[in-house]
N, C-alpha and C positions, 0 to 999 in steps of 0.2 A: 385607833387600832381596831383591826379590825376581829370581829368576835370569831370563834373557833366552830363550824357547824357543826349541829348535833346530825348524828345517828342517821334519826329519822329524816332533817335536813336535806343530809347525802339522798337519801334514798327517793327522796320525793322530786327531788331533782336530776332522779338517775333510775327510774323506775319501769316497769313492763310492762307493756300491752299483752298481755298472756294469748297465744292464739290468734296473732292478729299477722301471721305472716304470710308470705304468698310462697309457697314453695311444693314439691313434693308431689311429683304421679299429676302432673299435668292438672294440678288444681287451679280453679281461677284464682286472679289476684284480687288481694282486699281493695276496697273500693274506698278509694283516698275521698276525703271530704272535700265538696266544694268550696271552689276559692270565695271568701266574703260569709260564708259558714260559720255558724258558732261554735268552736272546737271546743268539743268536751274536755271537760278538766285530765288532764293529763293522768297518767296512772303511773303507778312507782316503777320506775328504772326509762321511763319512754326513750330518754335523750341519750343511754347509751344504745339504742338499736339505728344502726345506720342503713343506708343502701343499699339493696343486695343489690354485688355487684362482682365479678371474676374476670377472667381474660376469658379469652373467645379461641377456640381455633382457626385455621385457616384452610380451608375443604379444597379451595381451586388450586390444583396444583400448578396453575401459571402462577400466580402469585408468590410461590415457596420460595426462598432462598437459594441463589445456585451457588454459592462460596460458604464455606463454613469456618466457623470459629470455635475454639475450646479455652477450656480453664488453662492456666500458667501449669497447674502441678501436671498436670496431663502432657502438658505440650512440654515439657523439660523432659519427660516422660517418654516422648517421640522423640526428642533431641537425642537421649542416650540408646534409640534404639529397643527399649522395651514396652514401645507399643506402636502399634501403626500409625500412620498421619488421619487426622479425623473424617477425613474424604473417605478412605475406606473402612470407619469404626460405624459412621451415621447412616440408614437404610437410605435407597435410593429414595425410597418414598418416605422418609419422615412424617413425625405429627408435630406437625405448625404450629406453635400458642404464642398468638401476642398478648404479650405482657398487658396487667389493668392498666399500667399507667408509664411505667417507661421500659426500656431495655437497661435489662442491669446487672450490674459489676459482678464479676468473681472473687470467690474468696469466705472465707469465715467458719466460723463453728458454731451452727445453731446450737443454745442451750436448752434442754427444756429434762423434767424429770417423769420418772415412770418408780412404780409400787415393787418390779419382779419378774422372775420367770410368769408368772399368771396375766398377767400386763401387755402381752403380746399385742395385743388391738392399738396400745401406745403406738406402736412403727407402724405395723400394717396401713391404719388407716393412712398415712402421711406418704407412703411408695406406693399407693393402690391403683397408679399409672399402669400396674402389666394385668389389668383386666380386660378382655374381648372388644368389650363395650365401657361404652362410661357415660354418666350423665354430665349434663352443662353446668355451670354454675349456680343455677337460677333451679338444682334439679327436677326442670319438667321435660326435659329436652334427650333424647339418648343421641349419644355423638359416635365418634368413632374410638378406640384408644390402640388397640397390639393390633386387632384390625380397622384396615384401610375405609375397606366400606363391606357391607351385608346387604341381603337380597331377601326379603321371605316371600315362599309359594303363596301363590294365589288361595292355593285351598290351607293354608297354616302348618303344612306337615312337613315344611323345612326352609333350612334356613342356611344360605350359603355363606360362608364369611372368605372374605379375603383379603390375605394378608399382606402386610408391608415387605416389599421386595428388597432382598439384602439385609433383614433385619437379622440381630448376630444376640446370641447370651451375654452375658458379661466376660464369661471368659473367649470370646471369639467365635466359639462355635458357631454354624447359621442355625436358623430358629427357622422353620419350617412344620409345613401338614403332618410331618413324620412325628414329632413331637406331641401330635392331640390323638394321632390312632394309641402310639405307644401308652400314654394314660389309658386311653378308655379298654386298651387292649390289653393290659399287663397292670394297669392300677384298675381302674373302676369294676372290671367283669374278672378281679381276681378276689375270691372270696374270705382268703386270709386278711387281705387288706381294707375289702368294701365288702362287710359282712351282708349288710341290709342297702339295696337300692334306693337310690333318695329322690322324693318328690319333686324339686327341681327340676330332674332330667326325666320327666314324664309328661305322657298325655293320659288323662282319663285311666290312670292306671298302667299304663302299661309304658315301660321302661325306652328311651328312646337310643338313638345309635349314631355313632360319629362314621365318615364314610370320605377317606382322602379321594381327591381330584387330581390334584395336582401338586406339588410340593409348593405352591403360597396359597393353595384351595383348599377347605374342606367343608364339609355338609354337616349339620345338624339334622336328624330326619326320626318323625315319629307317625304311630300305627295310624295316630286317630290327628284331627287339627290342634295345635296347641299357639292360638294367635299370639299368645301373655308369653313365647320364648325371647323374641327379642328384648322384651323388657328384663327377664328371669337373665338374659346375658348380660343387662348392663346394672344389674342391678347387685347389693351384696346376698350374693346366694349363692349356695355350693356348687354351682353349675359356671357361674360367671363371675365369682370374686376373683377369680386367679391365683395366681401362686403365691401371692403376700398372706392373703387372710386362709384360704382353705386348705393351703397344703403347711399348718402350722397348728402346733398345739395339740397336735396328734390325729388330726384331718386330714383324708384322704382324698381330697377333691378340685376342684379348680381347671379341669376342662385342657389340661396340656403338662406335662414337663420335660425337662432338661434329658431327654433320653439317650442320648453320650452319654451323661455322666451315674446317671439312676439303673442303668443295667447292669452296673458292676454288684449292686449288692439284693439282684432278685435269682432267685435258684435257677428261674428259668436258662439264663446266662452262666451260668457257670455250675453250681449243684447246688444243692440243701446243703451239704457238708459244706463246704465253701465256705458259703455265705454266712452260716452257724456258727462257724469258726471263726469267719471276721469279726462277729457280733459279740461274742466270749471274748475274743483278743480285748473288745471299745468296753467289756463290762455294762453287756447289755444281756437280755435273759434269754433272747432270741432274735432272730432275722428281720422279725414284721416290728418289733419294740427299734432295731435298731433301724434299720429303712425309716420311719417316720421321723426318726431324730433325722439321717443324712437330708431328706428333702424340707427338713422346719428349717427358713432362712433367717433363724432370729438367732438359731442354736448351729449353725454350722457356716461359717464362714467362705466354705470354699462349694458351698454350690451356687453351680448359675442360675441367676437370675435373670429378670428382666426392668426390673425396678430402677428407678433413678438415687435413690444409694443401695447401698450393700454391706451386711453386716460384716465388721473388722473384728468387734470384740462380743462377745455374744449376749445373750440376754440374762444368761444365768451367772454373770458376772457384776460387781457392783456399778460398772459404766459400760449400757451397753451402746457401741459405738457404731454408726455408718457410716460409709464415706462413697462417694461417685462412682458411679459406678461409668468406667468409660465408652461403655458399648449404648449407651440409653440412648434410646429411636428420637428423642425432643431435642426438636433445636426452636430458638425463638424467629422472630419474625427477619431480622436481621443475619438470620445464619449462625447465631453463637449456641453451642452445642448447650443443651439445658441438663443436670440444673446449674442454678448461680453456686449456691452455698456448697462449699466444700465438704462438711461433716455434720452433722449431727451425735449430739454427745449429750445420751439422757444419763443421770443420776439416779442410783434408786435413795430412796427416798425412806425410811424408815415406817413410817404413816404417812397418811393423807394431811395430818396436822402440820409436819416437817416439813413435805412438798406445798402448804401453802404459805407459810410460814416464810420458806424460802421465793418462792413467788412474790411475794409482800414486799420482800428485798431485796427482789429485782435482778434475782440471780439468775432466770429465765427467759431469753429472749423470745420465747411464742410459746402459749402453753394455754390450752383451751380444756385441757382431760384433767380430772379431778381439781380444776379450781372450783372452791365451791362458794356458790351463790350466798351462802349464808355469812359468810366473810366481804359479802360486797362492801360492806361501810369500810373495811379497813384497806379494799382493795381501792378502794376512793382516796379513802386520806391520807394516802401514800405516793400514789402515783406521782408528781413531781419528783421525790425524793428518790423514788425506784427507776427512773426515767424510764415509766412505760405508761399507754393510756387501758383504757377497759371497754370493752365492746361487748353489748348482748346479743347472744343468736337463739332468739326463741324457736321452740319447738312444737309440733303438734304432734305431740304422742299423749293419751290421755293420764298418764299416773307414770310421778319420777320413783314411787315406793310402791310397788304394787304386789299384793299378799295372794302369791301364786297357790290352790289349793291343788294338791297333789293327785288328780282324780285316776290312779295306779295304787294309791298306797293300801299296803298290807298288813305288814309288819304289826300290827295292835286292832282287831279285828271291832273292837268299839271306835278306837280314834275312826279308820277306814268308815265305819258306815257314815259318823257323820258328816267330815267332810265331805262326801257322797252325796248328802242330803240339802236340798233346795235353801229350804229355809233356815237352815242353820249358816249354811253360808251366809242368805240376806242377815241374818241377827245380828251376824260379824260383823259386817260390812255398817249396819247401821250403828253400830255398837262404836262408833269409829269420827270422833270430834276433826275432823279436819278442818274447821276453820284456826284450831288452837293447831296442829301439825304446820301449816303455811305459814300460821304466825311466827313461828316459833322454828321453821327448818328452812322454809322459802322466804323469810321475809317478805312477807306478805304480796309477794310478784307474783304466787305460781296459780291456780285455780283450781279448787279442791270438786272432786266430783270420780264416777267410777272412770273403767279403762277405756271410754269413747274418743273415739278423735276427735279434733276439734272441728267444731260444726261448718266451715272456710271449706273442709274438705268435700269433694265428691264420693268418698265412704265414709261419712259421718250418718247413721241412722237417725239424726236429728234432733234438737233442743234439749228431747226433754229424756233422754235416754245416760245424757250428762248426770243427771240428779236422782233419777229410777235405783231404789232401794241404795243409794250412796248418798244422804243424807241423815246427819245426829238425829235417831229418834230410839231413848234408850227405853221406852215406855213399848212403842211396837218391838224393840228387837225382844224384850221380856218374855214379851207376849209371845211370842213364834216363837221362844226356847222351851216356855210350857207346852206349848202346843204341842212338840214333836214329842214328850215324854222326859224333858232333863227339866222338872219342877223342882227334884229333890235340892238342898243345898244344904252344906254342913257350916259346921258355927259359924264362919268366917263368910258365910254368906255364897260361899263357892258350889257351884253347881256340881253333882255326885255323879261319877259315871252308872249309867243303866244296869253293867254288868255287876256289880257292887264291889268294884275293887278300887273304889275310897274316888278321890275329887276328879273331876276332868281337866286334864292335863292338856295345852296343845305345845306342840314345840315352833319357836317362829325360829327359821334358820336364817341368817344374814352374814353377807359378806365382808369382811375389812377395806375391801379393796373398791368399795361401790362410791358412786358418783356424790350422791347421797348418802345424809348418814343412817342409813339403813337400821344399823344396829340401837343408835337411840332412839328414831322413830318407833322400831317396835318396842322400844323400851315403855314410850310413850301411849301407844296402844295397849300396850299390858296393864295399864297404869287404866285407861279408859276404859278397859274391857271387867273392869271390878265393878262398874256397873249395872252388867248384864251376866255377872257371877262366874266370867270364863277365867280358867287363870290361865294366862301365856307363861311360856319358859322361851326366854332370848337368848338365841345358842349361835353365836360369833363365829368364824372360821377363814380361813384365809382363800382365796376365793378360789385358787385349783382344786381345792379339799370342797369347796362351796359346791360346785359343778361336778363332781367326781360323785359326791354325796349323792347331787339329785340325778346323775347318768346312774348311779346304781340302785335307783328308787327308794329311797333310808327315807327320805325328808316329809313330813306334814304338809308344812306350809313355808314354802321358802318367798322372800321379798327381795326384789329386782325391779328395776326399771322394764317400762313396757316400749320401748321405745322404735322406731322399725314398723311398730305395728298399724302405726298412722297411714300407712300404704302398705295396705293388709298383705296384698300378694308377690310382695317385693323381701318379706322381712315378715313371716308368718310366727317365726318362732316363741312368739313373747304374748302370741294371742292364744294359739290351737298350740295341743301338742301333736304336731308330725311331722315334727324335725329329729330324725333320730340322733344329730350331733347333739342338740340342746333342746329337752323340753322338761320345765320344769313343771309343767300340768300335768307331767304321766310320762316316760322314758317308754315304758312296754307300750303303751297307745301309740307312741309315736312309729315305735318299730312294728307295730301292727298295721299301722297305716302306708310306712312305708313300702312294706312287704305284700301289701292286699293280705293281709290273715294268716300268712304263710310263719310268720312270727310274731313273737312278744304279747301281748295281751289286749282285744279290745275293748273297749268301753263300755259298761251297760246301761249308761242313763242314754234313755232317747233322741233327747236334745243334743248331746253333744254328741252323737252319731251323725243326725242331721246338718250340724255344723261342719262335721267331718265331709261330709257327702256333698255340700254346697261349696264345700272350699274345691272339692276334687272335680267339681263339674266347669269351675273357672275359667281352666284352660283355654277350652275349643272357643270360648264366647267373645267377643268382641269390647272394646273399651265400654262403652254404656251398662251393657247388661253385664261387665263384669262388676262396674260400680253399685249395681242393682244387687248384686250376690251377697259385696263386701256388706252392703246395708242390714240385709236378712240376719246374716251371721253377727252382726256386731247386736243387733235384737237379744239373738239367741244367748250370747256370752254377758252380756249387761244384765239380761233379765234372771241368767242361773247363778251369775257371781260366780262361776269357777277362779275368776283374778279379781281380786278386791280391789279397785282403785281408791285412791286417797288423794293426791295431788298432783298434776302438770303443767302440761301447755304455760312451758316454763321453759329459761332458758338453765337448769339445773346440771343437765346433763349433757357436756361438753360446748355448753351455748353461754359460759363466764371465759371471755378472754384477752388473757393478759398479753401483751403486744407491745414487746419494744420498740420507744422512739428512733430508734434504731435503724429498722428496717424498712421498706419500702414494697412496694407492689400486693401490699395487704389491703383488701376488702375491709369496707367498711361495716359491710354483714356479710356473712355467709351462709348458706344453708345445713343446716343443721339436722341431719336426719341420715338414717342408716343405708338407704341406699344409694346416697351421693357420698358416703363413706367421708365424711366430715371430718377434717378440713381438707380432703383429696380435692372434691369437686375446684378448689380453688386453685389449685397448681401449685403447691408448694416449692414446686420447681423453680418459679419465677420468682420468688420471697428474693430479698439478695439485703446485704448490708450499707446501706447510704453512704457510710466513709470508714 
């Protein structure tokens, strides 16, 4: 009989290579051992990390399909007359995906669950097919996606794109140049709606311009060179995520919309009263409150999209539901209109405990978001019974917990200086047991060290900037907390604020809803930090209320994953604050930077001006010397601790995934990282049901 493996069994038989992947901003690939080589002893989880591997597009359009095919519910669909035949739904020009591995069946309802209205990134990333651009599988690669092909000037200062001929909304409409002026001309450069200018859509400061050609043409065009825009287009950024991720959640961005249907509810078209009025009718408080609901496609069922499903039942309901959308530009190799699967039908889920729970039991056919890592034993010893396998997709972002300081904060004019201060940061950060956090949160796969990426990368600033004041030393962090003036400490050992209004307090704010269990880690930290006499207060929150919190600058020190930030210029927001949708380093920094000065409040420490200043010089430079920039800046951020790393280069965050036997045309890795917008890069189009 055979014995029952322990724990640690599974895990050493199922364990990580932390950082050992090839993916992301045209990094090289790990350099496989040679064959006859003595392979180092395996590390825990190795043998669930498979191939990276996805479908491919097809660019030659000799090669495209000339007949097409569609789903049954569709074509019964055209049978009764309420919708065309798919010869006139599908664009002349399509985008080609052959499938990884076969052409496959229609039909089914992917399961998988999601947290809530806050939860939006559940869908988004999975229809983030209607972005400009897109990366490949393998994301080092930028392909084509809504457009066809792109062109950039010789000197960087524009960028032509152009689009797919005959391509239609979901509800029929055609999709045309008219659709990107109308954004940048009635959403982006309207200031009710896009208060502050966003970095994205600039060069060296100054704000760039959309400029139609032709109704499948338009230009991207800016004052100064901005080489880094084709990548800012295929990358996840408010300029190039599209209409799934930036026109949701109360974002105004995403480089085009549905302008048939979105001029019904702006003044310009009809009045202020109008519009007012419709807003009062929906029980909203005004115009610009209710316009951002009509264009969030998670919350409104009947705007057009471009995405390959479309929201039926909406997000803020207990099942929010998608279903095919019939107009979608994919067809596969063979001409069958994409996608396979008919719906998708997420659960919300009560906790994170309940959605893994239910994952365990096999009640989710793909589910890569919030399964957590720290559950991999039981995601092991189940799997037969739950008929699904487990796949790792490690990540290279430096820190899945990482202790954001608030460098904006006000509100408590003692809290404010220190966080401010150098060495109080590093005291923190040293103050800070991670080898016991990965024990004990990562199962010992992830790699504990501050927010550097991992050193595979071409912006990693190198080895030792990993370990640079991000290693347990609670004897120097003492020392640097006398240093700066907080000697005093009361009975309990707790160090006394300067101003004499009794202990130092800090607040660590954490999400319900994070990848990670955020909320016990800093439990865990508070717990560590009584040896350098800090007391933490762990203040839990739901994660709209998480983000709301730190968009209105209230928060200390909020903990979040830095993830994105492993391809600095692609996914800035988790390193720098100047993102003025989300920065939890400074909200008013961000809009100061956004704006050039013109708003919000800038920074006064030196250093992270110069960070500010290097990030902003990025643009006009070329791949090499931008790699050179990302280096400087991750120096600057490692060496001041504004973000405390603790642990990554792990597959924690959306890289544990549960994978029913079920299904077919699934990767055996995927890339896992924010600008291939994970698991988009793979085509979830082509996933389909074996039988």
């Amino acid at each position: 009989m055979a014995t029952k493996p322990t724990r640690r069994e599974f895990l050493r038989d199922a364990a990580v290579v932390a950082g050992g992947a090839a993916l992301a901003g045209a990094l090289p690939a790990v350099t496989a051992n040679a064959q006859g080589a003595k392979a180092p002893e395996a590390k825990i989880g190795s043998q669930l990390i498979g191939k990276l591997e996805g479908p491919e597009l097809v660019l030659d359009a000799a090669k495209w399909p000339k007949k097409f095919a569609e789903a049954p519910m569709l074509a019964d669909m055209v049978k009764a007359g309420k919708l065309p035949p798919v010869e006139k739904r599908v664009p002349d020009e399509p985008m080609v995906v052959k499938p990884l591995q076969s052409i496959g069946r229609y039909g089914g309802t992917w399961r998988r669950g999601f947290t809530g209205p806050g939860d939006s990134e559940n869908g988004n990333r999975i229809v983030s097919t209607d972005k400009i651009l897109f990366w490949d599988y393998t994301g080092t690669k930028v392909m084509p996606c809504v457009a066809k092909e792109w062109k950039q000037s010789d000197d960087g200062k524009s960028v032509t794109i152009s689009l797919r001929k005959g391509m239609k909304w979901s509800d029929g409409a055609p999709f045309t140049a008219n659709d990107f002026v109308f954004w940048y001309e009635e959403v982006y450069l309207n200031k009710d709606l896009v208060p502050t200018r966003h970095p994205d859509f600039m060069a060296n400061g100054k704000s760039g311009a959309i400029r139609k050609v032709d109704d499948a043409t338009v230009v991207f065009e800016f004052q100064d060179p901005n080489f880094l825009f084709v990548d800012i287009l295929a990358g996840s950024t408010a300029i190039g995520g599209g209409q799934a991720t930036q026109a949701q959640g109360g974002r105004s961005m995403g480089a085009y919309m549905p302008a048939h249907y979105i001029k019904q509810y702006l003044p310009k078209f009809s009045s202020k009263e109008e519009v007012e009025k419709k807003a009062k009718a929906a029980g909203f408080d005004g115009w610009v409150s209710y316009i951002k609901n009509r264009w969030d496609w998670g919350l409104n069922p009947e705007l057009p999209v471009l995405t390959p499903w479309k929201t039926v039942s909406p997000i803020n309901t207990p099942t929010w539901v998608l279903e095919r959308n019939p107009y979608y530009m994919g067809v596969d190799t063979a001409g069958n209109q994409l996608p396979y699967i008919d719906r998708i039908s997420m659960t919300l889920a009560e906790n994170l405990e309940v959605l893994n729970l239910r994952a365990i039991a096999g009640q989710y056919d793909l589910q890569e978001r919030h399964t957590a890592l720290n559950k991999l034993p039981v995601f092991l010893e189940n799997r037969a019974k739950g008929g699904y396998d487990v796949r790792l997709d490690p990540a290279l972002n430096g820190s899945d917990a990482t202790l954001q300081t608030n460098q904006a904060y006000e509100a408590d004019p003692e809290i404010a200086k220190w966080l401010h201060t150098s060495d109080f940061r590093r005291a923190l950060s040293m103050g800070i047991d991670r080898d016991q956090l990965n024990e004990t949160f990562w199962v010992g796969v992830g790699t504990p060290g501050s927010v550097a990426p991992a050193e595979s990368l071409p912006y990693s600033p190198g080895p030792d900037w990993r370990k640079k004041w991000s290693t347990l030393d609670v004897k120097q962090a003492n020392a640097l907390l006398d240093k700066i003036g907080l000697s005093k400490k009361d009975g309990e050992g707790y160090r006394l604020r300067t101003d004499g209004k009794g202990r130092l307090r800090l607040e660590l704010q954490t999400s319900a809803g994070a990848f990670v269990p955020h909320t016990q880690i800093a439990e865990m930290i508070k717990e560590q930090w009584k040896k350098i006499g800090i007391q933490a207060d762990v203040k839990e929150m739901e994660r709209s209320l998480f983000f709301t919190r730190a968009a209105s600058n209230e928060h200390q020190i909020a903990l979040w994953a830095n993830d994105g930030s492993e391809v600095l210029f692609l996914f800035p927001r988790h390193a720098l604050p100047l993102d003025p949708i989300q920065a939890l380093l400074g909200t008013p920094i961000a809009r100061w930077f956004a704006s050039n000065g013109a708003q919000g409040k800038g920074p006064k420490d030196p250093r992270m001006i110069s960070a500010l200043e290097l990030y902003r010089s990025a643009n006009g430079k070329k791949t090499q010397e931008r790699y050179k920039i990302a280096q400087d800046i991750w120096k600057i951020l490692v060496d001041e601790q504004y973000s405390i790393g603790t642990v990554g280069l792990s597959p924690a965050t959306m890289g544990v995934r549960i994978v029913s036997n079920k299904l077919g045309n699934i990767p055996s890795r995927q890339t896992n990282a924010q600008h291939a917008r994970t698991p988009c890069s793979s085509h979830p189009t082509t996933f389909f049901y074996k039988a």
